[in-house]
N, C-alpha and C positions, 0 to 999 in steps of 0.2 A: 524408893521415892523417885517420882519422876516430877523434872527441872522443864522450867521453859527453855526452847531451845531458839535460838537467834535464828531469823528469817534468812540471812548470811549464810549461814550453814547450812539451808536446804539448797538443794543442787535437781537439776532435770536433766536426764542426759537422752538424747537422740539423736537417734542415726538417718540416713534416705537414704535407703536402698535404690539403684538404679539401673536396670532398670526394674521396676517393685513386683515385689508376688501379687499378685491376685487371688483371690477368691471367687470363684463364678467371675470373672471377669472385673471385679472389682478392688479397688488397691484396700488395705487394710493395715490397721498399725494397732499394738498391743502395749498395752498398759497392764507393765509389772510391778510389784512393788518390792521394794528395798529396805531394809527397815537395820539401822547400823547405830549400835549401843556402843558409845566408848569408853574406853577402859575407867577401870576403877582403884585409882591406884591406891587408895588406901586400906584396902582388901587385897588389894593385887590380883583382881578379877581382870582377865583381859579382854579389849574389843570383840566385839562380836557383829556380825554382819548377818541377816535371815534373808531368804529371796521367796516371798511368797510365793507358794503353785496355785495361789487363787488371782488369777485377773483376768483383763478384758480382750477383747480381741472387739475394734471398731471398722464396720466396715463404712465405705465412701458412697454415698447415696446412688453414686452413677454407675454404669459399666465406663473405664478406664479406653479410652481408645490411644493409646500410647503417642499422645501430647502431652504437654507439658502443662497444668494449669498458668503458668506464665504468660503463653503466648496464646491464652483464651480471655474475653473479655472475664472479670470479677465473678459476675451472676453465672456463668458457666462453667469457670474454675472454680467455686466452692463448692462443686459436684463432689470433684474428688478428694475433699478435705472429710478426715475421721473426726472429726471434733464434735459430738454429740451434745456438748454445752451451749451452744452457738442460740440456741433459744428464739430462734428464727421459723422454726418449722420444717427445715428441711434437717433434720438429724439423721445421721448416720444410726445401721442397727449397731446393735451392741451384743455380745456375746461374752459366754467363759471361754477358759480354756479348752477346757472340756469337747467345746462343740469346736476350736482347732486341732485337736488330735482326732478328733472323729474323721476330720476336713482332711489333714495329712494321709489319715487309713485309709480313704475311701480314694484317695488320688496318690498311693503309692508311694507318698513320700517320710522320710522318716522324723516322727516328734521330737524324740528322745535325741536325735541328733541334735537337732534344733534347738532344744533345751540347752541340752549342754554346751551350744556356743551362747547361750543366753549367758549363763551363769559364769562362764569363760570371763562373759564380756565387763558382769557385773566385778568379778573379782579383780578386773584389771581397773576398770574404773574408780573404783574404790579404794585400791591400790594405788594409784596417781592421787588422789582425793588427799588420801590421809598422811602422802607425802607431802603434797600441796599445803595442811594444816599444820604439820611437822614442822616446815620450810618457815611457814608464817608465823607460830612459836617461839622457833628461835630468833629471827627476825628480832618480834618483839621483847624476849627477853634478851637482847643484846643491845639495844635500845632504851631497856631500863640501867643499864648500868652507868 
């Protein structure tokens, strides 16, 4: 049975890379998903965390000339913004993964490394995460008494 889960409890985590990889010249940022089940203690099923190998990879409408969009007016710094939502007209492409391992192979670089600081990064995150909810737990039940 799935519960509605408190808006509180979603979390986004990102990083900036600096200075950023490109793609053909453009910066690019990757939308993974995370998907983290908590325990079940009356089964005594324990948490579970999935890292989907399906998502995006968005690229920045522009080629990237290594500025900063800060120190460019607005209209010309949201070149380099991946944000395909923006409903503006200037959207960024969008891609799978798939078509970034083709991207790593074809320019020598390695995926599966790459991956695996991905997944590194989620278990550490998620690891502070559920310490953080741990913390705040008891918190609260120490507050109830």
């Amino acid at each position: 049975e799935l519960s509605h889960t408190n808006p509180k409890d979603s979390i986004i985590c990102q990083s900036i890379v600096d200075p950023p990889m490109t793609i053909k010249g453009r910066k690019f940022s990757l939308r993974i998903y995370v998907i983290y089940f908590p325990p079940c203690k009356q089964n005594g099923i324990p948490a579970e965390v999935h890292l989907s190998s399906l998502g995006l990879v968005k690229l920045a409408s522009a080629v990237y000339d290594g500025e900063t969009a800060i120190t460019k007016t607005a209209s010309i710094g949201d070149q380099y913004m991946t944000n395909s939502g923006r409903g503006d007209g200037r959207s960024s492409d969008q891609h799978d993964l798939e078509y970034l391992r083709a991207t790593f192979e074809i320019n020598g670089l390695d995926y599966d490394e790459m991956w695996g600081k991905i997944k590194y990064a989620v278990r550490t995150v998620m690891g502070e995460y559920l310490e953080l909810k741990n913390d705040q737990s008891d918190h609260s039940a120490q507050r109830n008494y």
